[in-house]
KOLGULO-523029 format. One record per residue (C-alpha): residue number from 1; residue in one letter; chain; x, y, z. Coordinates in Angstrom, 2 decimals. Example, Ala and Ser with C-alpha at 12.3 -4.5 7.8 and 13.67 -1.06 7.14 Angstrom:
residues 2
pos code unit c1 c2 c3
1 A A 12.30 -4.50 7.80
2 S A 13.67 -1.06 7.14
end
This chain:
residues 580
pos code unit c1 c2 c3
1 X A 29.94 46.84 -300.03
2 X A 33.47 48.13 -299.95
3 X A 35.79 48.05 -297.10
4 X A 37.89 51.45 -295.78
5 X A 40.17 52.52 -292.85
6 X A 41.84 55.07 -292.28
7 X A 45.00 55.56 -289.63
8 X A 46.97 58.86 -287.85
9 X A 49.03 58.28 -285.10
10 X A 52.45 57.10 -284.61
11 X A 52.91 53.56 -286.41
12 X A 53.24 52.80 -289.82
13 X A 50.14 53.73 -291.11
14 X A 50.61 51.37 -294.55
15 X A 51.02 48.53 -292.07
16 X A 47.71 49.25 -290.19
17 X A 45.60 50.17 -292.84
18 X A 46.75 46.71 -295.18
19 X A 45.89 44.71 -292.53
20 X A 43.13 46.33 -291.45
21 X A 41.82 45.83 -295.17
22 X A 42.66 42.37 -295.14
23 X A 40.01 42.16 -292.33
24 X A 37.26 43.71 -294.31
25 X A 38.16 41.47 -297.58
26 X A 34.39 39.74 -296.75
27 X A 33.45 43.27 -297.59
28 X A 35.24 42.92 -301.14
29 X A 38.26 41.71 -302.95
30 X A 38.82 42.43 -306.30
31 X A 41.28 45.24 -305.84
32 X A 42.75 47.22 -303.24
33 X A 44.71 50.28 -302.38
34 X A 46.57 52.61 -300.07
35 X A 47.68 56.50 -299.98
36 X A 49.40 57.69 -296.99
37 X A 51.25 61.31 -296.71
38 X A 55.04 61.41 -295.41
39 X A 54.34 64.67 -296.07
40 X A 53.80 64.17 -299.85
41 X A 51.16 61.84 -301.09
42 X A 51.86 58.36 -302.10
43 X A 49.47 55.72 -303.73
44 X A 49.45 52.47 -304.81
45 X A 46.61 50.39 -305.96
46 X A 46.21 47.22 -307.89
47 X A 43.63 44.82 -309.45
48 X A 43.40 41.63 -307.15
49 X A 43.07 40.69 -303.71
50 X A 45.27 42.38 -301.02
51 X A 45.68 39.27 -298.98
52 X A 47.90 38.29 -302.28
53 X A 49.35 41.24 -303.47
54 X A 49.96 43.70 -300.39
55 X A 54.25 43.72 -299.81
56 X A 54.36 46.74 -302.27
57 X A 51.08 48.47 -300.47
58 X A 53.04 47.96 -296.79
59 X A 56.11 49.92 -298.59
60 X A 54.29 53.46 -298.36
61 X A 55.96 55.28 -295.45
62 X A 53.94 57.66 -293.30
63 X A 52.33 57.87 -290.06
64 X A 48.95 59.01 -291.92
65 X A 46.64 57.43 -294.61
66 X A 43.61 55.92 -295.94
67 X A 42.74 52.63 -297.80
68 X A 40.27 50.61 -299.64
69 X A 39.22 47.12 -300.55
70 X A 36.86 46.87 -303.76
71 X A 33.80 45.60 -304.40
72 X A 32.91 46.65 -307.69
73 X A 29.94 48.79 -308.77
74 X A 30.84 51.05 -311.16
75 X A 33.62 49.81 -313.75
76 X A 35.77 46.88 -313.76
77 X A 38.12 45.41 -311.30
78 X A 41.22 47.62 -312.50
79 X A 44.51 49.26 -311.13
80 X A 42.77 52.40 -312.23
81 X A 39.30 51.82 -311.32
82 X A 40.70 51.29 -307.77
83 X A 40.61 53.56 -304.85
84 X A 41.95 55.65 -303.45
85 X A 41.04 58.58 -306.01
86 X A 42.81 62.08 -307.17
87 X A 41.95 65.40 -307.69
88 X A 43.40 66.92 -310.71
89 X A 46.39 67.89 -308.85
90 X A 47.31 64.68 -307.33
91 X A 46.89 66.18 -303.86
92 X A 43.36 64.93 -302.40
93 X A 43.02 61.09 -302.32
94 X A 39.31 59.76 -301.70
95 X A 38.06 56.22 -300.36
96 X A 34.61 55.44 -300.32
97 X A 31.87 52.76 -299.84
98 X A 28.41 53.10 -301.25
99 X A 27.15 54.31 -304.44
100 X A 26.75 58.16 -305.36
101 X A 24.22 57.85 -307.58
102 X A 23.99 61.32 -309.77
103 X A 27.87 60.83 -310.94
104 X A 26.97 61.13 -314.07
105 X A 25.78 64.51 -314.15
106 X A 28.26 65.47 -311.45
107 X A 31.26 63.56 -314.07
108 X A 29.52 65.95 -317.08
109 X A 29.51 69.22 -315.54
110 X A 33.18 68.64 -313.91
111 X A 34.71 67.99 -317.48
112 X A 33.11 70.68 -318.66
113 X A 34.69 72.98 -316.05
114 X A 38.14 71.41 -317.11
115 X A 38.35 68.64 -314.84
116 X A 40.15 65.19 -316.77
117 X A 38.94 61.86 -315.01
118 X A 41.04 58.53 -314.62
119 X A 38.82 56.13 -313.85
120 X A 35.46 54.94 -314.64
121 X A 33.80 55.34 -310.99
122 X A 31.38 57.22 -309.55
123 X A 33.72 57.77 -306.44
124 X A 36.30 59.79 -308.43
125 X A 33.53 62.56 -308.73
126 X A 34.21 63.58 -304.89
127 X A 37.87 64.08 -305.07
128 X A 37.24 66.92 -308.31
129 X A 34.02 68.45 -305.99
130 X A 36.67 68.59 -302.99
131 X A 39.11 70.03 -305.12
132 X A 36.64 72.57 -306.68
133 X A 35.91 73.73 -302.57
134 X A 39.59 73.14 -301.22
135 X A 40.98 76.59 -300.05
136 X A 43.16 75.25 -297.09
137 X A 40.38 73.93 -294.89
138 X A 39.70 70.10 -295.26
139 X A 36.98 69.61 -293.53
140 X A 35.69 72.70 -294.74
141 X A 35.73 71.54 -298.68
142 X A 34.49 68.12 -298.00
143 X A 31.34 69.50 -296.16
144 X A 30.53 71.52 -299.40
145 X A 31.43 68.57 -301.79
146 X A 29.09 66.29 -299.78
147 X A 26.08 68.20 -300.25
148 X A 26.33 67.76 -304.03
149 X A 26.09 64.00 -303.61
150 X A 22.79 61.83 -303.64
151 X A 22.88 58.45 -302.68
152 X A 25.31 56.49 -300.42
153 X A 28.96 56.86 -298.75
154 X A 30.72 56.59 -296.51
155 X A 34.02 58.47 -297.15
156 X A 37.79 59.16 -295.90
157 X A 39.46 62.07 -297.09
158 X A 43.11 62.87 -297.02
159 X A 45.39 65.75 -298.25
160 X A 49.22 66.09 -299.05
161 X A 50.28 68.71 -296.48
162 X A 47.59 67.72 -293.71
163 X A 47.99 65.88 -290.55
164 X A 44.27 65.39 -290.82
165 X A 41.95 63.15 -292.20
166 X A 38.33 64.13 -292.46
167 X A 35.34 61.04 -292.49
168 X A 31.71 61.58 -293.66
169 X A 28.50 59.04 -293.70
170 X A 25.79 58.75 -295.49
171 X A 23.62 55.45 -295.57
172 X A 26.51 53.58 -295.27
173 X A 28.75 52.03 -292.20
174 X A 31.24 54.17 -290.60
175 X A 32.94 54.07 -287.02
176 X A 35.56 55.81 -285.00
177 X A 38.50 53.78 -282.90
178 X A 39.68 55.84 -280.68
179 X A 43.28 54.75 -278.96
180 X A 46.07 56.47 -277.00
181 X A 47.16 59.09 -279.26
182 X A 46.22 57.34 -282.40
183 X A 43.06 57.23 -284.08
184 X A 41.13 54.94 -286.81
185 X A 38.19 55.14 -289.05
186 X A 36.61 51.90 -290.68
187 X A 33.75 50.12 -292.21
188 X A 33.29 48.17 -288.96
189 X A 35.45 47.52 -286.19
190 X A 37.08 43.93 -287.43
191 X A 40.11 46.10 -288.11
192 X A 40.24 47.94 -285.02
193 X A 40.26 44.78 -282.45
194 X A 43.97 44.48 -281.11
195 X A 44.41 48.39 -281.51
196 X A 41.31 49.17 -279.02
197 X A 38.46 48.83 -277.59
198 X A 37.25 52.10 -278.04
199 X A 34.77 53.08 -280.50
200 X A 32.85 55.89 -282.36
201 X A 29.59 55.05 -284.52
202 X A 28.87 57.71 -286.78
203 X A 25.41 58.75 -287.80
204 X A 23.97 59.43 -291.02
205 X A 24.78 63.35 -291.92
206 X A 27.64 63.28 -289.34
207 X A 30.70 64.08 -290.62
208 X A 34.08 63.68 -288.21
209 X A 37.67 65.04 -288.57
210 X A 41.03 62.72 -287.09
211 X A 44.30 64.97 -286.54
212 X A 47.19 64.42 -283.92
213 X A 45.12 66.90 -281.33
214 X A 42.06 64.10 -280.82
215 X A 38.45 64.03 -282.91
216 X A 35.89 66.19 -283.62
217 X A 32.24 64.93 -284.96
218 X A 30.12 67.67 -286.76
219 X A 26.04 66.88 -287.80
220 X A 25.25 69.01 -291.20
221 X A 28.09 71.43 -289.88
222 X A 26.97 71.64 -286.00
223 X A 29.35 70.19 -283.46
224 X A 27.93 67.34 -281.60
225 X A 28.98 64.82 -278.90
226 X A 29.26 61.05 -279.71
227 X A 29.62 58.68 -277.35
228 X A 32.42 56.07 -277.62
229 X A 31.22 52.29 -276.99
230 X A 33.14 49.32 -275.45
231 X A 33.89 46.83 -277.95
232 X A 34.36 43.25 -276.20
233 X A 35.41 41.25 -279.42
234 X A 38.97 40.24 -279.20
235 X A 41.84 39.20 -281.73
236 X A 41.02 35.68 -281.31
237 X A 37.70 36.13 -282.98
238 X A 38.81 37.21 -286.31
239 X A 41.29 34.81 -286.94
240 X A 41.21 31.16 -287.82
241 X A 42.22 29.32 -285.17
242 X A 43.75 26.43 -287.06
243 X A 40.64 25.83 -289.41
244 X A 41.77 26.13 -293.44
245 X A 38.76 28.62 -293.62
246 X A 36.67 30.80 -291.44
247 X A 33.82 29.73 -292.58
248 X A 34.64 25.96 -291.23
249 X A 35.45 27.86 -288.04
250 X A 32.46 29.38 -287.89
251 X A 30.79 26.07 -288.57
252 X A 32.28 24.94 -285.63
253 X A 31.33 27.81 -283.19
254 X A 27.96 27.19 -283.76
255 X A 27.17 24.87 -280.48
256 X A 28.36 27.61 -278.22
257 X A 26.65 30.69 -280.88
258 X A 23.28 28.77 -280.36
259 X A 23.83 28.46 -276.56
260 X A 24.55 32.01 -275.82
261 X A 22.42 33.26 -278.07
262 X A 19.11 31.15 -276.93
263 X A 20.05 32.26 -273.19
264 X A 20.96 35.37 -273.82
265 X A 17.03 36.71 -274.85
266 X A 16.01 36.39 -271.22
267 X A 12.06 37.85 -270.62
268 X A 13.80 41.51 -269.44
269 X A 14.72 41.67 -272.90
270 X A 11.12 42.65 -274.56
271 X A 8.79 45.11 -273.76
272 X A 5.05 43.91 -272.99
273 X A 4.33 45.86 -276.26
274 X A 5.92 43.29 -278.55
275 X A 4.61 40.09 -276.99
276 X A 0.69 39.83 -278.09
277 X A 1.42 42.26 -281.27
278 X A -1.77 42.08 -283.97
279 X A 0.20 40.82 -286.86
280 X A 3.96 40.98 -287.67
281 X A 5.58 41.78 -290.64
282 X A 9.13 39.98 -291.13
283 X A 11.70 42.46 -293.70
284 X A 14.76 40.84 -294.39
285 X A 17.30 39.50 -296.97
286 X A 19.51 36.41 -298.05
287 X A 20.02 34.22 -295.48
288 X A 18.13 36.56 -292.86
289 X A 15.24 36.15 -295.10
290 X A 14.90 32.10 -294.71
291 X A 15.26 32.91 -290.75
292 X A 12.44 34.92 -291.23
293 X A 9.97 32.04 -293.35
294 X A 10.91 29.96 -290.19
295 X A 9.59 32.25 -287.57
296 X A 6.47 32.92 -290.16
297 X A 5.96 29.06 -290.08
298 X A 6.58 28.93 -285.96
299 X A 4.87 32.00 -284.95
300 X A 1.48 31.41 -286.87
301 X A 1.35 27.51 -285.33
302 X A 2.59 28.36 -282.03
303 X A 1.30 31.99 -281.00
304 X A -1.55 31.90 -283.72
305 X A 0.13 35.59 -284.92
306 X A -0.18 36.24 -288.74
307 X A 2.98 36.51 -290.29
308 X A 4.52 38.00 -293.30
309 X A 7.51 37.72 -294.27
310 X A 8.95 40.36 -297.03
311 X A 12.05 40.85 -299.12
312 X A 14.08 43.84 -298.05
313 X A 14.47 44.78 -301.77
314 X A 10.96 44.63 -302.30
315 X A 9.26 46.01 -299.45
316 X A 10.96 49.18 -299.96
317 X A 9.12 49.84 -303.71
318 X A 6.05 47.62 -303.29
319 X A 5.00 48.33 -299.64
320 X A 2.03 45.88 -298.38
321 X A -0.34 47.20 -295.84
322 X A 0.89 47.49 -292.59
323 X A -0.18 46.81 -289.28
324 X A 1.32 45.65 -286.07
325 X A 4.97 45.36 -285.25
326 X A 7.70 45.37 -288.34
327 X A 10.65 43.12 -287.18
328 X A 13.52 43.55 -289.41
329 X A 16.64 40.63 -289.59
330 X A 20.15 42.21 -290.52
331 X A 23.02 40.34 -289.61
332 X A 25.44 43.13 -289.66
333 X A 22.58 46.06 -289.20
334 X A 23.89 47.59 -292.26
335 X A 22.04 45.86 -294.87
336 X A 20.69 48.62 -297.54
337 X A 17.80 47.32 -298.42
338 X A 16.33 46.46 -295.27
339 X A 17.55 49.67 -293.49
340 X A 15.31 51.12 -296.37
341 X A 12.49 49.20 -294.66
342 X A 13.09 49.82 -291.52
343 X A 12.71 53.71 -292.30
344 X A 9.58 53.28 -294.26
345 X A 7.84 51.08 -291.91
346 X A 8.45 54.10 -289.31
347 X A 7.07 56.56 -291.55
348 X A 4.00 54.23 -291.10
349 X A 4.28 54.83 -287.44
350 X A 4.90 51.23 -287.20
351 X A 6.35 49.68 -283.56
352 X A 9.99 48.53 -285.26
353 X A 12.24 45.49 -283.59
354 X A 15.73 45.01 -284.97
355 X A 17.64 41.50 -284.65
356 X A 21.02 41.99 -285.66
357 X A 24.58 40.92 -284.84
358 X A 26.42 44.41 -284.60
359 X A 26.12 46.24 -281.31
360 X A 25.86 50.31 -282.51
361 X A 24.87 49.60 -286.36
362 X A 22.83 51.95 -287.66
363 X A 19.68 49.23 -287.43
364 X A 20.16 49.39 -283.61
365 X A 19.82 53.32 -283.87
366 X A 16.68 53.34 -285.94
367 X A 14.82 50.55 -284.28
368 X A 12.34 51.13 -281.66
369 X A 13.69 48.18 -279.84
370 X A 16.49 45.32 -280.15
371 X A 17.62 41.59 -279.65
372 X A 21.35 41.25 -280.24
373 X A 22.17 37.76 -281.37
374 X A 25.79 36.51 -279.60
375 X A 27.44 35.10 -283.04
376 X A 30.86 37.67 -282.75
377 X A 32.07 38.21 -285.96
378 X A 31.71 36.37 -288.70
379 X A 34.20 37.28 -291.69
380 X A 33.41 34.34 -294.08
381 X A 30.96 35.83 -296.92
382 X A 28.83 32.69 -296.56
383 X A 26.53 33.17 -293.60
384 X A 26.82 30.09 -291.12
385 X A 26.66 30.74 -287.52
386 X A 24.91 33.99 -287.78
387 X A 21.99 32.01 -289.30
388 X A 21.72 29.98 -286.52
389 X A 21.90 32.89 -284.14
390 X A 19.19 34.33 -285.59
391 X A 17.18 31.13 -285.64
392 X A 17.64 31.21 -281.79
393 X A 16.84 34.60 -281.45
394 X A 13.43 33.88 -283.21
395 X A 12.91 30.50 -281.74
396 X A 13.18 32.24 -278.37
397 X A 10.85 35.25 -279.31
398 X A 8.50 32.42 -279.97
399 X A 8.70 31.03 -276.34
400 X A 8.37 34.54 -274.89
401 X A 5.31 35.34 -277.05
402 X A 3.95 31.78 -275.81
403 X A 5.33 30.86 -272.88
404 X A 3.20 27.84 -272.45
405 X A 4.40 26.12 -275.84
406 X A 7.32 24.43 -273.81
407 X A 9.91 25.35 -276.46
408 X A 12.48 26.61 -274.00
409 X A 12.84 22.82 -272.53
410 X A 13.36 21.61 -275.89
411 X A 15.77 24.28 -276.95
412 X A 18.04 23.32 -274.38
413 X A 20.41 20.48 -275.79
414 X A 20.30 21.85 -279.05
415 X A 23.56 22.93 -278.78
416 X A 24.43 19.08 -278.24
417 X A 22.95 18.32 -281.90
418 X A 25.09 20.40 -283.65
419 X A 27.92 18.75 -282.19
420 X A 26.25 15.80 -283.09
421 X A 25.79 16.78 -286.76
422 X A 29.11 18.14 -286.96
423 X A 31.37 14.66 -286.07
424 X A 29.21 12.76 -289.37
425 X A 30.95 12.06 -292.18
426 X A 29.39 12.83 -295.49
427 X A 31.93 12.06 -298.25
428 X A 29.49 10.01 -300.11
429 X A 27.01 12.78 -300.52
430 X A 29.61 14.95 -301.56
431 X A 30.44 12.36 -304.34
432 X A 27.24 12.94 -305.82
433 X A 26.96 16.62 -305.46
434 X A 30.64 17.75 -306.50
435 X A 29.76 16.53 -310.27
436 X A 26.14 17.48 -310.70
437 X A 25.67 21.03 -312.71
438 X A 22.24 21.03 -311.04
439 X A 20.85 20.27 -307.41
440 X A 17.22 20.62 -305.84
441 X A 16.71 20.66 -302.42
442 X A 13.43 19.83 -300.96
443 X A 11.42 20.58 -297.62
444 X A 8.09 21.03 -296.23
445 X A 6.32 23.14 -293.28
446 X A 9.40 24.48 -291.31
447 X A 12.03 22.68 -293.49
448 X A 11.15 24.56 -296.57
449 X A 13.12 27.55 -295.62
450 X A 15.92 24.91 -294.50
451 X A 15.64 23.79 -298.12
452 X A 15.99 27.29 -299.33
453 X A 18.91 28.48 -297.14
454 X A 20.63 24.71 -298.10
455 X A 20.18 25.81 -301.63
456 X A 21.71 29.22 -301.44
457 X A 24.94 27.70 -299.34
458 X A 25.84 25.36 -302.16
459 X A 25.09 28.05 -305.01
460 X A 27.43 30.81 -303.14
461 X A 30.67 28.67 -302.45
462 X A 30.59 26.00 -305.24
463 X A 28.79 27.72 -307.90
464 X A 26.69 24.78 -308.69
465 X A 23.19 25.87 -309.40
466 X A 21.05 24.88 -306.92
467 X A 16.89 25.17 -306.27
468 X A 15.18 24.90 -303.18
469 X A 11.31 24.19 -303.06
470 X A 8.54 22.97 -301.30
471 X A 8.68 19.60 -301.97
472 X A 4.84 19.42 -303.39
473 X A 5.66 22.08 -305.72
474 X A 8.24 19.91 -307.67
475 X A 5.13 18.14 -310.05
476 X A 4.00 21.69 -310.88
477 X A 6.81 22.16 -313.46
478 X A 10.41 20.83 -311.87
479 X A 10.06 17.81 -312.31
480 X A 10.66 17.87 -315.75
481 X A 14.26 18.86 -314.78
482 X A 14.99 15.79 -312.77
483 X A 17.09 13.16 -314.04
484 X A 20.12 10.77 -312.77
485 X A 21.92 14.00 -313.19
486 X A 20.13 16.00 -311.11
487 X A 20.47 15.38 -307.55
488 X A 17.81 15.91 -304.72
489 X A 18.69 16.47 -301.27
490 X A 15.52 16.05 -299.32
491 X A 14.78 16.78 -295.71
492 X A 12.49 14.31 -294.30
493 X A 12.14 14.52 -290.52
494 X A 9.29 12.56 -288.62
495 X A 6.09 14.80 -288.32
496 X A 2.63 15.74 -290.08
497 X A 4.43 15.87 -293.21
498 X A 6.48 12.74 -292.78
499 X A 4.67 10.36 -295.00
500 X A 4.00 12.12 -297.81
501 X A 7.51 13.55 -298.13
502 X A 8.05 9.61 -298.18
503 X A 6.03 9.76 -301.33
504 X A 7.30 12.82 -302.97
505 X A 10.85 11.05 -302.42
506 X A 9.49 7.52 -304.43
507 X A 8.07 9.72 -307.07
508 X A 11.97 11.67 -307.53
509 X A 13.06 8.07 -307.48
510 X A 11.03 7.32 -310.17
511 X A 12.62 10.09 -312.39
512 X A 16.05 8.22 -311.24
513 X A 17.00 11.28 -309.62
514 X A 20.04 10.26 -306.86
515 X A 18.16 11.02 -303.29
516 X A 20.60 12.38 -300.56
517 X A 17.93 12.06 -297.89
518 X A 17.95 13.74 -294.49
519 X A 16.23 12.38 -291.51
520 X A 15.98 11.04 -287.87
521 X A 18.57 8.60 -286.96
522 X A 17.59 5.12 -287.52
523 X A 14.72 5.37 -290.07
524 X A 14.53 2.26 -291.73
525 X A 12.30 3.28 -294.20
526 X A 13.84 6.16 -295.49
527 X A 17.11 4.78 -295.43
528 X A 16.01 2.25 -297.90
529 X A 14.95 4.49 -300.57
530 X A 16.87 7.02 -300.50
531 X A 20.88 6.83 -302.06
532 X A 22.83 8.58 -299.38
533 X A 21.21 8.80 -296.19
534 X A 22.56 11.70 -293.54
535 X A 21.05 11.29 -289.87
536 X A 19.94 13.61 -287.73
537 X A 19.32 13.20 -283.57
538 X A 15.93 11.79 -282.74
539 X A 14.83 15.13 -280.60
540 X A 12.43 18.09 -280.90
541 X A 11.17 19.24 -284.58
542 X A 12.89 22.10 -284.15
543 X A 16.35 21.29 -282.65
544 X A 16.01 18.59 -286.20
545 X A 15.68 21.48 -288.07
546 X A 19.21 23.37 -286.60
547 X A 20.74 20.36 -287.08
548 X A 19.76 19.92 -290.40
549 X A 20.87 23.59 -291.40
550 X A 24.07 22.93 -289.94
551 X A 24.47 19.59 -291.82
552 X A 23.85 21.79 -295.20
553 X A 26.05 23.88 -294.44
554 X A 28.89 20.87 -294.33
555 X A 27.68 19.84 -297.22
556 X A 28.02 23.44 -299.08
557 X A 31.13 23.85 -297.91
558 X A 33.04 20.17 -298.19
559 X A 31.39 20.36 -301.81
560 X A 33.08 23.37 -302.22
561 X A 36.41 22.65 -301.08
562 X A 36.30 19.59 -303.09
563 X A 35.91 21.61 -306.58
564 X A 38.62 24.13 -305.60
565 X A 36.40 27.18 -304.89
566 X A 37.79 30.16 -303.00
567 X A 34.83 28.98 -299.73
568 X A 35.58 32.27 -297.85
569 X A 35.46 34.76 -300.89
570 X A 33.15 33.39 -303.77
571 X A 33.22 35.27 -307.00
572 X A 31.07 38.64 -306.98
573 X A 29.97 38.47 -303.52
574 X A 30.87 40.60 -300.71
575 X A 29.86 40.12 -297.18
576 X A 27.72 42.99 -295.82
577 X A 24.98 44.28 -298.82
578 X A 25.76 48.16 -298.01
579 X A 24.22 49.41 -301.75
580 X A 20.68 48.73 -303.49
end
């Protein structure tokens, strides 16, 4: 969940590489550092975010280097607990993302062959192994550290003395820009746009080598060729654009994400084998997860297709029997836990589908088949308009798998809503959220998982704790929380469930609970019981239900803003889940 690059060529390469790492700071953000080699190597590193603290970082001269942005996993956010890592000799400086998980045998056995250690991460354990191996030959000492290592990395490797930098992957995100007579090596290509177009994804057991004479990619010591991909993201798309944050940006791209998205999964884009499918089971996490419960609760009304819909972090350990297509949802198609998945559901011989965001993540290389949302990328940790691409990825596998049910028609304007939903001001809801310690959000049939995804907004950016449920589970124990200081936001749009969300609403009411109530314009009789009410356009169920998501999303993050809270970066969180 850590962000790296790497730069050779003929710019600064401490210049490149911090702002590179500034890019990845959705990756993580509590500390940061840089080595480069001018020819001797030169670190710095430091405790705290690099879009603060990076003047002394961009002072390291060299035309060669690596660099890191923290997420921390093993030890505390610390100058010396921050990467890059030493060898013994100062020499061999190490970045890496992902979690080697016997360091602590590999840490034992090291001291006791005289190696001293600096830091308290497992990471530090590859620059000793590289040292043990280094004779001269780089690449050579890094292929024999790596196969000491279980678990996850992704790795850049520099050495005082070397006009070389040597990258290996493992389980975790790695790509290849490839420029006129420069090269780069990141996480993901947010730090490459402006530099090229150009790029190299790695696979798993690949390990690559940059020097001034071009690239070289080896599998488990073999040469092999890569291709390189065209990248059509441009500079535009990872910067701000005027908004205060990129997550209100993102907000705002959503009209247009939903649009291209929905019209972009044309009929051509799935095989006969995945439109009448047995059963389907949904893997995801977070966010993708809630996408998920809403194609559960569309598929099985619309297509009459049993769906279930599984935790990446669980399926993994406590497999369910399996039958029909696995569809996993990954925004960035690096997700851990539900690449785990994705691998175990093809041991089962399972047909696999992939929705993701990232064109050449490693989900696209695993799955038998995928639908590329059109979100671009999305740097705020808080996912907004990736949710909503997936929702019209889904909404439109729906329509394929039932082309009768009409949904395409009613899909069409939805783009309109949102910039509907968008324009509404909701200060007075955000009075009565910003001083509550405690929210529940409520839903039923497809606007539970809108209740659950509302919840986890507001709990990520503004720290208030906050519950989403199916609105007739709230007498089967919540209730005793509710109070006047205990706010409900309830989502109450016309339907089979209409009326008695009406009732479950009076009974909150009862408890004197404050009712922020969410529901088709003009509804007279929710509007008079409820204490804030937010409309919604009078249209289709589900273009309601995109407009509602995007309305909790305004609410998360105006809530947020108005308590001070750091919307793009909230405490402990990183963007992209790379680790278990």
């Amino acid at each position: 969940m850590c962000g790296i690059v790497g730069y050779i060529g003929f710019r600064s390469a401490a210049d490149v590489i911090v702002e590179g790492l500034q890019k990845l700071e959705y990756r993580g953000y509590d500390s940061f550092g840089v080595a480069t080699s001018n020819p001797h190597l030169a670190v710095y590193k430091c405790e705290g975010k690099i879009s603060e603290k990076f003047e002394k970082a961009r002072e390291l001269h060299g035309s060669i280097g690596v660099g890191h942005t923290r997420w921390a996993t093993h030890g505390v956010p610390s100058d010396r607990n921050a990467h890059p890592h030493l060898d013994c000799t100062g020499r061999i400086a190490v970045v890496h993302n992902g979690i080697i998980e016997n360091y602590s045998a590999l840490t034992r056995e090291l001291k006791e062959r005289g190696h001293t250690f600096l830091s308290e991460t497992d990471t530090e354990v590859v620059a000793h192994l590289i040292e043990e191996a280094y004779d001269g030959d780089l690449r050579a000492a890094v292929a024999q550290a790596i196969t000491h290592l279980k678990g996850s990395y992704a790795l850049l490797v520099t050495a005082e003395g070397h006009e070389e930098i040597v990258a290996a992957r493992d389980s975790s995100p790695l790509v290849l820009g490839i420029g006129d007579q420069e090269l780069f090596a990141a996480s993901d290509v947010t730090p490459l746009i402006g530099y090229t177009e150009r790029v190299v994804y790695l696979d798993d057991g690949d390990l690559a080598t940059l020097d001034r004479e071009g690239w070289h990619v080896y599998h488990h010591g073999t040469p092999v060729k890569r291709a390189i991909e065209h990248v059509d993201w441009d500079v535009e798309t990872v910067r701000k654009g005027g908004f205060p944050h990129y997550m209100l940006k993102e907000i705002f791209e959503q009209p247009k994400v939903f649009y291209d998205t929905f019209h972009g999964i044309t009929p051509e884009s799935l095989p006969e084998r995945y439109r009448r499918p047995s059963e389907i089971t949904v893997v995801a996490c977070g966010s993708s997860y809630h996408a998920g419960l809403v194609f559960k609760y569309l598929c099985e009304s619309t297509c009459r297709i049993p769906v279930r819909a599984e935790l990446g972090s669980e399926f993994k350990y406590f497999t369910p029997p399996l039958k029909g297509i696995v569809m996993v949802i990954t925004q960035s198609g690096e997700t851990a836990d539900t690449l785990a998945a994705l691998k175990k559901a093809k041991a089962y011989n399972c047909p696999t589908l992939a929705i993701t965001n990232v064109l050449g993540s490693t989900v696209t290389r695993i799955a038998d088949h995928t639908l590329y949302m059109r979100a671009g990328p999305e740097i705020s940790v808080a996912a907004t308009k990736s949710f909503v691409a997936q929702l019209a990825v889904l909404m439109q596998l729906v329509n394929l798998m039932s082309p009768k049910s009409g949904l395409s028609g009613s899909l069409e304007r939805a783009n309109s809503a949102i910039d509907e939903v968008l324009l509404q001001d909701i200060g007075r809801a955000v009075e009565i959220c910003r001083p509550a310690e405690h929210l529940f959000y409520v839903g039923r049939g497809l606007f539970y998982p809108i209740a659950l995804e509302g919840a986890l907004k507001m709990k990520e950016i503004s720290y208030i704790h906050a519950e989403g449920y199916a609105a007739g589970e709230l007498k089967h124990g919540p209730f005793a929380l509710l109070s006047e200081e205990t706010p409900v936001v309830a989502l109450c749009s016309p339907g089979d469930t209409y009326s008695i969300m009406l009732s479950n609403i009076k009974e909150m009411k009862a408890r004197k609970a404050p009712i922020i109530g969410i529901g088709a314009r003009g509804d007279r009789e929710l509007i008079d019981i409820v204490d804030v009410f937010l409309p919604i356009p009078e249209s289709h169920e589900l273009v309601q239900l995109i407009a509602t998501s995007v309305l909790l999303q305004q609410l998360a993050y105006q809530t947020a803003v108005a308590l001070g809270r750091d919307v793009d970066q909230p405490r402990n969180l990183a963007k992209s889940v790379t680790v278990e």
